[in-house]
N, C-alpha and C positions, 0 to 999 in steps of 0.2 A: 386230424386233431388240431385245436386251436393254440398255435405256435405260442406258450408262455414270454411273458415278460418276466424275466427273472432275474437276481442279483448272482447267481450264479454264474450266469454267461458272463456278466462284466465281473467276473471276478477271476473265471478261468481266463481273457482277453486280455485285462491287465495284468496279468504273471506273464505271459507269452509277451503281452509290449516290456515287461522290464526285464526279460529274459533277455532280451533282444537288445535292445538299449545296453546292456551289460555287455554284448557281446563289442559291438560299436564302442564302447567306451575304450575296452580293452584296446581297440585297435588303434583308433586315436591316442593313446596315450604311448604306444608300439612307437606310433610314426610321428609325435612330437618329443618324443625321446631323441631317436635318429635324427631327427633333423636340427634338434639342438646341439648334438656333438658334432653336426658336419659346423655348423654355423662355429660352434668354439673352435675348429680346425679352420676357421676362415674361408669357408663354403657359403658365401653370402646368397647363394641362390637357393638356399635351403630355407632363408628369413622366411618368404612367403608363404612355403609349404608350414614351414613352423605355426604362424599367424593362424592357418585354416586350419589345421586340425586343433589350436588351443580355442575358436569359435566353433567348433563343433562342440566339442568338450563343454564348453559351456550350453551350449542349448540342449546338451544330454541333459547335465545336471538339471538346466531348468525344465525338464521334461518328466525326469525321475523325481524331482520334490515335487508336480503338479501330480505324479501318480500314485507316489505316497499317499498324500491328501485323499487320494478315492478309495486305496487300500485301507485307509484306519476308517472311512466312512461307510466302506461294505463291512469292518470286521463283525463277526459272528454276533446278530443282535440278541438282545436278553428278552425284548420284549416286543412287541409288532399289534398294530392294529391290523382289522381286516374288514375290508368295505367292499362292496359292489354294486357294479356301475352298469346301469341300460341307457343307452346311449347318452342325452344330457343330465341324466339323475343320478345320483352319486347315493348310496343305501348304506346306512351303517351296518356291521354285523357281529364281528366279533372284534375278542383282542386274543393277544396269546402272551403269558408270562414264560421263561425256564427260569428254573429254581437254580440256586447253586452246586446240586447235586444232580441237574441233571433233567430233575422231575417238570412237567410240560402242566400247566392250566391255562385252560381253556374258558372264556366266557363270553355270553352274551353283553351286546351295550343296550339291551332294551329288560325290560322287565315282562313280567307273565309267571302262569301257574305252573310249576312241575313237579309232575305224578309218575309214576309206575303206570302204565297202562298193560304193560305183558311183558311178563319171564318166558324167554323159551329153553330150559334145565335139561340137563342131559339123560336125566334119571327120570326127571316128573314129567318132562313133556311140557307141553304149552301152558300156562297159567295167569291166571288173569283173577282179578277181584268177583269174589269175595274169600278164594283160595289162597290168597296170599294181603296181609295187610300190608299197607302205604299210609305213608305221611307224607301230603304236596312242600312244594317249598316253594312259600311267596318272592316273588322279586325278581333278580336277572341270574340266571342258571349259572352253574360251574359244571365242568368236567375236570377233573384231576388224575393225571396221568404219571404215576409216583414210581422213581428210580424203580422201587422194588417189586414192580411188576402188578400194582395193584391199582385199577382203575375204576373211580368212583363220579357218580352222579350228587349233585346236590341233595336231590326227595330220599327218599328213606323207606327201606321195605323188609320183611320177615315175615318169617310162618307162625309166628305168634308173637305175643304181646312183649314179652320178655327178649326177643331177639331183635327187634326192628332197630337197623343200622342204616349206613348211607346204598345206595344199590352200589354192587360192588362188581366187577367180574375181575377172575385172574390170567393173565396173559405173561409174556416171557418180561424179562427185567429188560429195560429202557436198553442200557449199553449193548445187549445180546442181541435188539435186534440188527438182523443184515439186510436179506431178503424183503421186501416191499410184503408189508402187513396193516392191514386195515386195521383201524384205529376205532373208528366213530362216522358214521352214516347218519345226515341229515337232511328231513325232506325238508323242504322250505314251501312258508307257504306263498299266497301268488303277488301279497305285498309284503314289504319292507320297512321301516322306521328310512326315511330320508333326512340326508343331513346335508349344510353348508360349508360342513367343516373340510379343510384339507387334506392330504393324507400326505404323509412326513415321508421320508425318504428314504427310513424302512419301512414301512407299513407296504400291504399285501393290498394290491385290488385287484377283485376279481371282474373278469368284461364280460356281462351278459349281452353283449348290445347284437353279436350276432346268434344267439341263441336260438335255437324252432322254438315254435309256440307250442310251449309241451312243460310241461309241471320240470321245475328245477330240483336236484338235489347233492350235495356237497359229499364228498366222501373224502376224512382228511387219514392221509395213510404216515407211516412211519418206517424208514428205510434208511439204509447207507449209502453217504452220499456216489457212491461208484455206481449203484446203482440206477440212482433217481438222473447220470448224468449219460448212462447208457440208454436211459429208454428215452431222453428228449433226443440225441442223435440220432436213434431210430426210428424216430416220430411213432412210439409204439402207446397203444390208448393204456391208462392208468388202467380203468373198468373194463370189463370184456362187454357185460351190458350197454356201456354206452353207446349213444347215437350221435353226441356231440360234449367236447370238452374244452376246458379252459383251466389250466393249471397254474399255479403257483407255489412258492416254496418259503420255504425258511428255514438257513441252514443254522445249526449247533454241532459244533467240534467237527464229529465226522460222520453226524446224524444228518439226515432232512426232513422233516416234515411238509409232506407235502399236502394243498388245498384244491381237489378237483370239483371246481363247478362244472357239472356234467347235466346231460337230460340223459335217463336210461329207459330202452324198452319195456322195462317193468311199469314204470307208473305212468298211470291214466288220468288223474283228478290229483289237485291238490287238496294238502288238508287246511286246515282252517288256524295251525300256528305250528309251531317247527315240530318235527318229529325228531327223539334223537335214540340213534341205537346203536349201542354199543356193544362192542362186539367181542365174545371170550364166554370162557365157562362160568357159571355163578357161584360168587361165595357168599354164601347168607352168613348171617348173623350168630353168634351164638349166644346162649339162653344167659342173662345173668343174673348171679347167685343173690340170694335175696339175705338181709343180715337177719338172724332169729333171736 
């Protein structure tokens, strides 16, 4: 599995440097103690040791306010771009907001059509137009991932006229999940919108650069972070399908979200513009009441 770049590692790394540092401080301040009371008892050979451990002391502190500075610049971001990169080209692709309760939206930074193309229902079985009506939605897509367990697509579909809502499926509430639970599966297709722009020092990119030559697709999952920080020590694949992966993360509180650009043995051909499937049982729409 392709070793993530991630704010995680430097974020477990820096606790363990200021862990550490704390211990050293403790100790120097042990031994510039003592050797200040031999020096007041007139132990002038105590001076020097005195001197060294009050310059350690100080290159602690200036070491702990340089680590500071990295800990308030990993803390927990609210919001994140997400781009990816084949070797000199840098592709725009998504962004990601959290909400102050919690709730995760997701968007494209390009525009295009989206439709319903197929409900697979637990009841009805596989559906597809002209079984189920749709409304596309012009522009750049959302995905909305809401504290309350309810996650919506931008287009809009129902089994008849009077119910058509946003596509909906219901899954556990945000804070419930634990265990590593797929979220959202996207096939990508074989180009990209490319940009000039930079990518900030939260933002997420994904490295295509050693990918096989094999259709890409993104699978962004939702876990706790104990989790997501067990299976990178283990170098264990997010997807059991894949063939080859590249992950990346974004933590919240003591969630992760994580971004696996993966190639999987399932797909053969790319399509011709992002495929998105979201994953959970369907909550259609219900009928509304008409005034008489």
């Amino acid at each position: 599995m392709q070793q993530p770049i991630n704010p995680l590692f430097d974020e477990i790394e820096t606790l363990a440097s200021i862990a550490k540092l704390r211990v050293d401080q403790r100790y120097h301040e042990a031994c510039l103690a003592n050797a200040l009371s031999a020096v007041l008892e007139g132990n002038e050979d105590f001076a020097k040791r005195g001197q060294h451990h009050q310059d350690e002391l100080a290159k602690i502190e200036e070491a702990l306010e340089a680590l500071d500075v990295v800990t308030r610049r990993a803390a927990k971001p609210k919001a994140a771009k997400i781009y990816i990169r084949a070797g000199d080209n840098l592709h725009s692709f998504m962004w990601a907001n959290v909400g102050p309760d919690g709730s995760v939206m997701l968007g494209f930074t390009f525009a295009g059509n989206e439709e319903v193309e197929l409900v697979l229902d637990d009841k009805m079985g596989e559906l597809r137009r002209p079984h189920i009506l749709t409304l596309e939605n012009v522009g750049q897509s959302k995905i909305s991932f809401h504290s309350s367990g309810q996650y919506k697509l931008s287009s809009q579909m129902g089994k008849a006229t009077d119910s058509v809502d946003r596509a909906t499926v219901e899954g556990p509430k945000l804070a419930d999940i634990t265990e590593p639970r797929r979220m959202v599966e996207l096939l990508l297709p074989k180009s990209l919108p490319k940009t000039s722009k930079s990518p900030g020092e939260l933002d997420i990119v994904l490295d295509a650069t050693s990918a096989p030559e094999m259709p890409l697709r993104c699978t962004i999952s939702c876990m706790r972070k104990d989790y997501f920080e067990k299976a990178i020590k283990n170098d264990e694949k997010f997807v059991d399908t894949s063939v080859w992966e590249y992950v990346h993360a974004l933590e919240y509180e003591n969630q992760v979200w994580v971004w696996t650009l993966r190639a999987s043995r399932n797909d053969e051909a790319y399509l011709d513009r992002i495929g998105i499937f979201l994953i959970g049982p369907v909550k259609w729409g219900q009928a509304t009441k008409r005034a008489r």
